[in-house]
PDB file of N, CA, C and O in Angstrom:
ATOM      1  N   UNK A   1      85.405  67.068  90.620  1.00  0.00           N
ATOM      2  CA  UNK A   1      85.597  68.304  91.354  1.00  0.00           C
ATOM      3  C   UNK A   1      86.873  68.966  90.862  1.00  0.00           C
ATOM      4  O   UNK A   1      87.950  68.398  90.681  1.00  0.00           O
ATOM      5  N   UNK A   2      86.565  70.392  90.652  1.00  0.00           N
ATOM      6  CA  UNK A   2      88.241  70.908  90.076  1.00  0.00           C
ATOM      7  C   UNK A   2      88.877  71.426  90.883  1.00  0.00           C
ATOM      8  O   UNK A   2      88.229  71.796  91.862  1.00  0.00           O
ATOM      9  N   UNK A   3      90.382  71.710  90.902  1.00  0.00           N
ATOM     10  CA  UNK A   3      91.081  71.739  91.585  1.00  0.00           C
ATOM     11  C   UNK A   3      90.776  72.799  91.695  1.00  0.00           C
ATOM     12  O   UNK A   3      89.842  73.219  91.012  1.00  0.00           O
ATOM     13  N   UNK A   4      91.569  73.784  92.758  1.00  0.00           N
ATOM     14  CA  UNK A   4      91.923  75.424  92.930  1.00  0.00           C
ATOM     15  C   UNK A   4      93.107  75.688  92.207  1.00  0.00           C
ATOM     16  O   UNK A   4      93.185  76.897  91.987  1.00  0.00           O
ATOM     17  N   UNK A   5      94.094  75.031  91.731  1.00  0.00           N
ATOM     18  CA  UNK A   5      95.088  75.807  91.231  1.00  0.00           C
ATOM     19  C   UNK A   5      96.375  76.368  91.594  1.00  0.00           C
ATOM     20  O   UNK A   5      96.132  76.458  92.798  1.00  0.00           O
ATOM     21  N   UNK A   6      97.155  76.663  91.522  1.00  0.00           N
ATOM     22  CA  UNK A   6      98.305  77.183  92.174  1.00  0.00           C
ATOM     23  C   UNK A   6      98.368  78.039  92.745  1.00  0.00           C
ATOM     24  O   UNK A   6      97.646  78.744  92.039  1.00  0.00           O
ATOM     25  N   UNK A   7      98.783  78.936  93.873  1.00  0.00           N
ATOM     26  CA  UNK A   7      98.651  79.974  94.127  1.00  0.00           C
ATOM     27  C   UNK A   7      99.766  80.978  93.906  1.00  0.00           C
ATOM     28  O   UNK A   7     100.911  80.818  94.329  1.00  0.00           O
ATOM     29  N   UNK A   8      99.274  82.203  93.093  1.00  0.00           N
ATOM     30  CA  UNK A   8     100.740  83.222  92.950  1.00  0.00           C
ATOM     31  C   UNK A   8     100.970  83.282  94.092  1.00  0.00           C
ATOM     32  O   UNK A   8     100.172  83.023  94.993  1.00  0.00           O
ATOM     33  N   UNK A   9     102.681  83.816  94.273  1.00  0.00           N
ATOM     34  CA  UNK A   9     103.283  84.377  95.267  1.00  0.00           C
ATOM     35  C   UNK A   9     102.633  85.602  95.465  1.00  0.00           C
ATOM     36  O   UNK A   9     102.353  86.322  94.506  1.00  0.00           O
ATOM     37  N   UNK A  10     102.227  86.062  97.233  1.00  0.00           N
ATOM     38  CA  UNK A  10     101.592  87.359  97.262  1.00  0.00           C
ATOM     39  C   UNK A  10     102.122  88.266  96.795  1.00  0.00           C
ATOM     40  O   UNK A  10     103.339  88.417  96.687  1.00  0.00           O
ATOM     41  N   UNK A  11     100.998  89.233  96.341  1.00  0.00           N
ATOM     42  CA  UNK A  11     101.397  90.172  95.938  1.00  0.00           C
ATOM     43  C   UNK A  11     100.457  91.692  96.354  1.00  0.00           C
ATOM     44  O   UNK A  11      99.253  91.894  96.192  1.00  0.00           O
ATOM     45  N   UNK A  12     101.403  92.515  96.874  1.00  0.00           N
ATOM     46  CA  UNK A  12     100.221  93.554  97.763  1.00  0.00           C
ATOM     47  C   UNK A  12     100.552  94.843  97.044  1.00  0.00           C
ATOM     48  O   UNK A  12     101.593  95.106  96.442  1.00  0.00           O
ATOM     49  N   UNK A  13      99.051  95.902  97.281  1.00  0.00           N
ATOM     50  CA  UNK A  13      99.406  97.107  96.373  1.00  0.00           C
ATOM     51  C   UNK A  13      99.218  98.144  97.500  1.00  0.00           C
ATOM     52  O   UNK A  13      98.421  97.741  98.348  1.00  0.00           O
ATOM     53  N   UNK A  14      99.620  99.105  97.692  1.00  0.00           N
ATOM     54  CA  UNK A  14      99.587  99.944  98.783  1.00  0.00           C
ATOM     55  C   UNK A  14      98.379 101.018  98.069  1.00  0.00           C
ATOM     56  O   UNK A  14      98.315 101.305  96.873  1.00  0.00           O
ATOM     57  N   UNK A  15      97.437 101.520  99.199  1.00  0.00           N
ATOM     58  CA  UNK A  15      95.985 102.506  98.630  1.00  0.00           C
ATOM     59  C   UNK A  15      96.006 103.115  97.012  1.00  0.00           C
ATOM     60  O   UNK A  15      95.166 103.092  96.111  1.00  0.00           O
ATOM     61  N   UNK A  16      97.365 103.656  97.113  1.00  0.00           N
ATOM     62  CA  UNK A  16      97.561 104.664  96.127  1.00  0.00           C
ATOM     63  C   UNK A  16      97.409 103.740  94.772  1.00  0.00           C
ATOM     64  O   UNK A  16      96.535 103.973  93.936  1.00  0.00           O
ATOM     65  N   UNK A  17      98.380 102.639  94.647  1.00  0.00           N
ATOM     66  CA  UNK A  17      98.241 102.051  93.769  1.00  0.00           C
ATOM     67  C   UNK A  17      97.313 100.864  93.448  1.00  0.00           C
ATOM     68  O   UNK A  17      97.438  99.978  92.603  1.00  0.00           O
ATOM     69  N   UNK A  18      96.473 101.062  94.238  1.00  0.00           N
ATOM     70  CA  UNK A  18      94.877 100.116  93.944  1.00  0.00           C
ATOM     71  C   UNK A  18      93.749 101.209  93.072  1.00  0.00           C
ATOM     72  O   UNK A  18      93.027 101.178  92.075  1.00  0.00           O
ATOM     73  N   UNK A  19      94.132 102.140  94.151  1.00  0.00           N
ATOM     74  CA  UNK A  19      93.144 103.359  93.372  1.00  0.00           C
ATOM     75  C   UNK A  19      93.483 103.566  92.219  1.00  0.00           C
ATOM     76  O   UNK A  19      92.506 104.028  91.629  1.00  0.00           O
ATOM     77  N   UNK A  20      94.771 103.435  91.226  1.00  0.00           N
ATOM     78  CA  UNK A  20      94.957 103.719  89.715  1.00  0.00           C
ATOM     79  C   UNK A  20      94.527 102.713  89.623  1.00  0.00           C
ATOM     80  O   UNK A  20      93.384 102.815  89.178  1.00  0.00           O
ATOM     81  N   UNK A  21      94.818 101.645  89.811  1.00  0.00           N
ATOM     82  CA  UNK A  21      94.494 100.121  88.944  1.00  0.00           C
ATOM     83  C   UNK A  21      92.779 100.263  88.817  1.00  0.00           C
ATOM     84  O   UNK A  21      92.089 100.104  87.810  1.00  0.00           O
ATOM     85  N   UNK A  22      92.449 100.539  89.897  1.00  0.00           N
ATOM     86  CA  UNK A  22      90.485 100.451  90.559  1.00  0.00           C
ATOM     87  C   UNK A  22      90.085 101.423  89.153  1.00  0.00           C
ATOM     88  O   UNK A  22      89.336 101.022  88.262  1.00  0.00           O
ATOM     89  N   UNK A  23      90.805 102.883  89.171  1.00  0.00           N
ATOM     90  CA  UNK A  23      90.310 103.559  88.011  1.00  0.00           C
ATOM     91  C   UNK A  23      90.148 103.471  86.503  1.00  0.00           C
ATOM     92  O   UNK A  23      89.251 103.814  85.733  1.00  0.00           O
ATOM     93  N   UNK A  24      91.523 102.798  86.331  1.00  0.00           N
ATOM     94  CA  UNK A  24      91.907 102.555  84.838  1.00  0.00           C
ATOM     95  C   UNK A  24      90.683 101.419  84.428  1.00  0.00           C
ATOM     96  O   UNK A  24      90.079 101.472  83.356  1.00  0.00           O
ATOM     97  N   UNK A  25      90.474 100.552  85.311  1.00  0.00           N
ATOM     98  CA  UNK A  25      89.382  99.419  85.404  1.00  0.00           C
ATOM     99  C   UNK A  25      87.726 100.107  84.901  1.00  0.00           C
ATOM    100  O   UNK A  25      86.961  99.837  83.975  1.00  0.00           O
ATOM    101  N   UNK A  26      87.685 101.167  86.112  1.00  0.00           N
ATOM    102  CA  UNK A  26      86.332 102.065  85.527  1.00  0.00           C
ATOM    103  C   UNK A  26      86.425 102.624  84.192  1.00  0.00           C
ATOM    104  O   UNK A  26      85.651 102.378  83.267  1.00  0.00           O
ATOM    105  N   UNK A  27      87.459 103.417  84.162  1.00  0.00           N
ATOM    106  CA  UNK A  27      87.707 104.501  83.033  1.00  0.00           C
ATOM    107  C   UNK A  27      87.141 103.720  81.523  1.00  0.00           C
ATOM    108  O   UNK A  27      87.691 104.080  80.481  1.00  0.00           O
ATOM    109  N   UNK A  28      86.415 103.018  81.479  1.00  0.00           N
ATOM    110  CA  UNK A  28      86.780 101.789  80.197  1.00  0.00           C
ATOM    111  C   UNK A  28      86.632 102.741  78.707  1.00  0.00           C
ATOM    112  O   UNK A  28      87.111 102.159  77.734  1.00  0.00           O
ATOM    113  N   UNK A  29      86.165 103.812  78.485  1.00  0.00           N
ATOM    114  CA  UNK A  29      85.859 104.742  77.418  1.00  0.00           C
ATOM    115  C   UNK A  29      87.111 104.804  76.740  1.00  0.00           C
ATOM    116  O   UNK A  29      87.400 104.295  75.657  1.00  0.00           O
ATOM    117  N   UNK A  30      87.998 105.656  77.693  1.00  0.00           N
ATOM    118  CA  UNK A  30      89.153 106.187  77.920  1.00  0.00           C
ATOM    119  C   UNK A  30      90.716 105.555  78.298  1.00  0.00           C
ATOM    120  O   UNK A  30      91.790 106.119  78.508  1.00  0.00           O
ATOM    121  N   UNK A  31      90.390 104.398  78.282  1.00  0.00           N
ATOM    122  CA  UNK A  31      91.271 103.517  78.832  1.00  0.00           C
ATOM    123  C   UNK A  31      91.737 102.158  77.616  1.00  0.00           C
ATOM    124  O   UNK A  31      90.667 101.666  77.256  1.00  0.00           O
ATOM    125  N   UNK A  32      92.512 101.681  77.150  1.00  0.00           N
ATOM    126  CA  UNK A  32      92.450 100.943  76.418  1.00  0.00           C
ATOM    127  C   UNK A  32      92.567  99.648  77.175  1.00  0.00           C
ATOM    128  O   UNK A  32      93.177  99.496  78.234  1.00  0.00           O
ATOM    129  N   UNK A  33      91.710  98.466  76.299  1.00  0.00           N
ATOM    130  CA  UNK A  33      91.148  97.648  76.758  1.00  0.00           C
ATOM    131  C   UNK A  33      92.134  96.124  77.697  1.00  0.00           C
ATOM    132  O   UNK A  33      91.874  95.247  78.521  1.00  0.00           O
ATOM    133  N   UNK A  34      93.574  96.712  76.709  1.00  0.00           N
ATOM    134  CA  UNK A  34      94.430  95.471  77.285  1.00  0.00           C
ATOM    135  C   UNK A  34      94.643  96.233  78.563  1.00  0.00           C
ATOM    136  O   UNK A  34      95.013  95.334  79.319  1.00  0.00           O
ATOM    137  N   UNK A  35      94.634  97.282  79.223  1.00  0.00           N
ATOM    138  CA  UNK A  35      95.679  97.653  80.734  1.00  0.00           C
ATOM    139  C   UNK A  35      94.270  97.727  81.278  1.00  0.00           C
ATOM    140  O   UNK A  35      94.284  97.695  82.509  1.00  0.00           O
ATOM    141  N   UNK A  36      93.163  97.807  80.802  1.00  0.00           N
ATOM    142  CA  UNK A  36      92.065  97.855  82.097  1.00  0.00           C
ATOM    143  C   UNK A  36      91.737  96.429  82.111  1.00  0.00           C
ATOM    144  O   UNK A  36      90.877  96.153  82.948  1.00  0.00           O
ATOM    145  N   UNK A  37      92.264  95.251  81.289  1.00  0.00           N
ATOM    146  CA  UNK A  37      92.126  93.650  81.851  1.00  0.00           C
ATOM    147  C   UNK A  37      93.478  93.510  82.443  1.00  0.00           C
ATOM    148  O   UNK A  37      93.473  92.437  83.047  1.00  0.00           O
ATOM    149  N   UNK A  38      94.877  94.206  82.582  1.00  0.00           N
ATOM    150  CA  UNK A  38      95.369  93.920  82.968  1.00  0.00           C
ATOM    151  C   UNK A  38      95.312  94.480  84.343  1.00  0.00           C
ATOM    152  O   UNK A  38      96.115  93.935  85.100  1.00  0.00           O
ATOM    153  N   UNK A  39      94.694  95.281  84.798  1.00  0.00           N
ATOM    154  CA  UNK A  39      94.464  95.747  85.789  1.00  0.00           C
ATOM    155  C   UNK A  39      93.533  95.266  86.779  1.00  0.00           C
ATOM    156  O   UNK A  39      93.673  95.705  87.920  1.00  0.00           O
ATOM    157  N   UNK A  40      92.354  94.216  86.483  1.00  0.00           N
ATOM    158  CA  UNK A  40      91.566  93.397  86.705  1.00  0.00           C
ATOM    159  C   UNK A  40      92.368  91.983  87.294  1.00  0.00           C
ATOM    160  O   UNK A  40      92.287  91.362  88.354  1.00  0.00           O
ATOM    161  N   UNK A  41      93.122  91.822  86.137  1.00  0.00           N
ATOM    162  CA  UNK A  41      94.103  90.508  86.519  1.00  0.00           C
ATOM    163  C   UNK A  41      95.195  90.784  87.747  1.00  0.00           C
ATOM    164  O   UNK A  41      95.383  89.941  88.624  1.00  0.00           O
ATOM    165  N   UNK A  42      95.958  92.183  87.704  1.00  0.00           N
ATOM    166  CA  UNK A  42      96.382  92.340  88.830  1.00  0.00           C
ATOM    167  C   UNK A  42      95.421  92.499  90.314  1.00  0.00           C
ATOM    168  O   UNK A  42      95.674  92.033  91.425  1.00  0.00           O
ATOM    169  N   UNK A  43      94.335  93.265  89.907  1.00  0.00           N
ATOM    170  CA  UNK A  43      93.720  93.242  91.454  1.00  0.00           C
ATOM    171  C   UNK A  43      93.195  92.256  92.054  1.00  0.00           C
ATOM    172  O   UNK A  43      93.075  92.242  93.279  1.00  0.00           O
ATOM    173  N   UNK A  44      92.729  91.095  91.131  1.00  0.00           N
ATOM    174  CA  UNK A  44      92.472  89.634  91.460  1.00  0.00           C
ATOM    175  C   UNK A  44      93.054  89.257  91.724  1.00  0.00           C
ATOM    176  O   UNK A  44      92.646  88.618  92.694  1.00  0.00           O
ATOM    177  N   UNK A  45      94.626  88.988  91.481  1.00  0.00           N
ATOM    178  CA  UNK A  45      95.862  88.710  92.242  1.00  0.00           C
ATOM    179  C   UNK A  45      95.924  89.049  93.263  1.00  0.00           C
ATOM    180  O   UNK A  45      95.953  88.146  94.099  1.00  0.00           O
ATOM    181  N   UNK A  46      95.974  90.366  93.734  1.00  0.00           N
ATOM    182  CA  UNK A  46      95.880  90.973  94.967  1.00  0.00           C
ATOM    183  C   UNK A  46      95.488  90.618  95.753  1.00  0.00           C
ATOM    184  O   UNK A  46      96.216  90.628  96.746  1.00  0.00           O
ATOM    185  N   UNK A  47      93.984  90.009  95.918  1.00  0.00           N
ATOM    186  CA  UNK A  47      92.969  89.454  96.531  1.00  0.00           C
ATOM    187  C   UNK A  47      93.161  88.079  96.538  1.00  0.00           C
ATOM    188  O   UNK A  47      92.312  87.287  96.945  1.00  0.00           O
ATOM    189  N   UNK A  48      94.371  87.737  96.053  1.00  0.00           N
ATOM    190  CA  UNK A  48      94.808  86.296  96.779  1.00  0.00           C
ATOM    191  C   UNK A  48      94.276  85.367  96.406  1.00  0.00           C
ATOM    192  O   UNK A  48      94.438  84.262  96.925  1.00  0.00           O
ATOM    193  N   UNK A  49      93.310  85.653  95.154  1.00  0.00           N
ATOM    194  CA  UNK A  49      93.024  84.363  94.307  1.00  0.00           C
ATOM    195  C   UNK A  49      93.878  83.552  93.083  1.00  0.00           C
ATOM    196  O   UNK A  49      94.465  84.145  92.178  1.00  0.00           O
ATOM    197  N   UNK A  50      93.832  82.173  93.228  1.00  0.00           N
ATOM    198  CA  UNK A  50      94.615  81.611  92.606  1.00  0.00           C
ATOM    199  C   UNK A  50      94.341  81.956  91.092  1.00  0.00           C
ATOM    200  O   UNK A  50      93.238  82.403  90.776  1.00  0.00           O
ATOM    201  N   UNK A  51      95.485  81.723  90.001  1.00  0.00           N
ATOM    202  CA  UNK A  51      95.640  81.814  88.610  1.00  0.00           C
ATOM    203  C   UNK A  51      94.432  81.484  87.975  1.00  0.00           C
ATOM    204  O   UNK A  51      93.686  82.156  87.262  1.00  0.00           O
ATOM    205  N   UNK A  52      94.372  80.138  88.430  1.00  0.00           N
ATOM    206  CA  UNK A  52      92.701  79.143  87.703  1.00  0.00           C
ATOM    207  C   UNK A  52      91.317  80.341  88.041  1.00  0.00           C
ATOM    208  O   UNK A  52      90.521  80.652  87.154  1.00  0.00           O
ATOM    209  N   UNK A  53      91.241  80.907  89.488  1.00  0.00           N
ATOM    210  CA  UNK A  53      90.065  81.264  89.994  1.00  0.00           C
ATOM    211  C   UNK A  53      90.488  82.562  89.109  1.00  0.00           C
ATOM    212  O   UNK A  53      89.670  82.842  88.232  1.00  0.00           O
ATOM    213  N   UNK A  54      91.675  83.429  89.201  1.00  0.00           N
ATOM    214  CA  UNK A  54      91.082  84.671  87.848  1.00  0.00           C
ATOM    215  C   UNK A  54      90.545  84.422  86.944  1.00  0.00           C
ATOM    216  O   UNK A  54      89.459  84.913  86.639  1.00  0.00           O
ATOM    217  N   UNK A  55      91.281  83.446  86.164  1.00  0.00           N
ATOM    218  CA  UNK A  55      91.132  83.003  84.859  1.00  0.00           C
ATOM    219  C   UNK A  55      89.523  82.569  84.363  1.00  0.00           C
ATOM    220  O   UNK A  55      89.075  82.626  83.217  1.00  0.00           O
ATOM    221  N   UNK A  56      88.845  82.136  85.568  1.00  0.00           N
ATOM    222  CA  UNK A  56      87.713  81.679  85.150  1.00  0.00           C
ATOM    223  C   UNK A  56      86.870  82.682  85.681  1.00  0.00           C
ATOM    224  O   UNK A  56      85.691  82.526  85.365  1.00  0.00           O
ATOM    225  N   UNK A  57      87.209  84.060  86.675  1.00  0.00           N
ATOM    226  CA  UNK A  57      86.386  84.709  87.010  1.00  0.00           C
ATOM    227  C   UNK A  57      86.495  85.916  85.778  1.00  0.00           C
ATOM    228  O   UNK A  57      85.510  86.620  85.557  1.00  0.00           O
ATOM    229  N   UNK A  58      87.521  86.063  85.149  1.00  0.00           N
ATOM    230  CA  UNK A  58      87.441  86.947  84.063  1.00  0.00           C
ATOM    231  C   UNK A  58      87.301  86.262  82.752  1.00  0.00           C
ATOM    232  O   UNK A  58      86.928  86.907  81.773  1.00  0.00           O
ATOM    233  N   UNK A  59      87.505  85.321  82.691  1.00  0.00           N
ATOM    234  CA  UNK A  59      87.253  84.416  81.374  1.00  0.00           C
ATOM    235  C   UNK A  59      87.752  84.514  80.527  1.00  0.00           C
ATOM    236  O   UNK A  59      87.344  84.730  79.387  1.00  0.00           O
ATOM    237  N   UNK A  60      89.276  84.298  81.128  1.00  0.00           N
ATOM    238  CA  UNK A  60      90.972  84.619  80.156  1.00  0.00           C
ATOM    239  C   UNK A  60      90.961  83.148  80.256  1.00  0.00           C
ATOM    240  O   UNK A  60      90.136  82.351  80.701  1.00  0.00           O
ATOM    241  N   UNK A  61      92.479  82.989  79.542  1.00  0.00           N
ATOM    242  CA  UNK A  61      93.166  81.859  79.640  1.00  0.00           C
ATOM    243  C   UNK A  61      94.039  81.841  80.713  1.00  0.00           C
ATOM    244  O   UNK A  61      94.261  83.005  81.046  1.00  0.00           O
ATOM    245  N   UNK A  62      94.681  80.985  81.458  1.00  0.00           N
ATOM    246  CA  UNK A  62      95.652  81.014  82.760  1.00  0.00           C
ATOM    247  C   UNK A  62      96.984  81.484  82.421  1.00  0.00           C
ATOM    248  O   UNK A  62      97.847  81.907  83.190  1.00  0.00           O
ATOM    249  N   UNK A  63      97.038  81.319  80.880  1.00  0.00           N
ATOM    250  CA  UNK A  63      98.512  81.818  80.364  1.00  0.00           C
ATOM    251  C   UNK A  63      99.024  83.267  80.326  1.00  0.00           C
ATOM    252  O   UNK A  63     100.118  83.823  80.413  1.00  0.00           O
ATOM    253  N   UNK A  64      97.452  83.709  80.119  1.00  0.00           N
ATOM    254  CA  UNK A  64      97.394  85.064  80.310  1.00  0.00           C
ATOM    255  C   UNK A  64      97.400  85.456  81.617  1.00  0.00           C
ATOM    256  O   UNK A  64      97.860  86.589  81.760  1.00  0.00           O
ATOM    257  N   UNK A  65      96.871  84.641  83.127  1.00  0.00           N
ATOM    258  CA  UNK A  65      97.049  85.224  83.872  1.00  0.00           C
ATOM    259  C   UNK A  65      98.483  85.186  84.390  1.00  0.00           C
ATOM    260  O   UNK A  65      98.875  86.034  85.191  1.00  0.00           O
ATOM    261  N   UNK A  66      99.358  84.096  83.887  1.00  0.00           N
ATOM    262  CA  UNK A  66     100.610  83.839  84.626  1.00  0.00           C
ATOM    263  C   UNK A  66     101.475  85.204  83.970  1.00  0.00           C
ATOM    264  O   UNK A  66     102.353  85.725  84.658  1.00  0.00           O
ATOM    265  N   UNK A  67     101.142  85.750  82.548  1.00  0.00           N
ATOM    266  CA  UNK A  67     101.891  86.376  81.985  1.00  0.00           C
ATOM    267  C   UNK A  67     102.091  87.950  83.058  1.00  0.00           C
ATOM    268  O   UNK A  67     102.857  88.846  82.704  1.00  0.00           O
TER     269      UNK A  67
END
């Protein structure tokens, strides 16, 4: 059975700044590809999932999510 992982320290985004992150995420045409995964990795954070559970829900490495 695998562990869950560590959990980041919370981290919260107030409306305004979910809605850029939420967009840059859609925008994918127009958007270059590292800030709309980094924007993915932050809102998964957000949502209070641990490093391991991004990492395997976006299918990065954890190094990348700690970065």
């Amino acid at each position: 059975m695998s562990r869950p992982g560590p959990k980041i320290p919370p981290l919260s985004l107030t409306d305004a700044q979910r809605a850029v992150l939420e967009g840059w995420v859609r925008r994918r045409r127009t958007t270059a590809q590292a800030l709309a995964q980094r924007s993915r990795i932050v809102l998964e954070c957000a949502d209070g999932h641990s490093i391991m559970e991004v990492s395997r829900r976006l299918r990065i490495t954890p190094d990348t999510v700690r970065t």
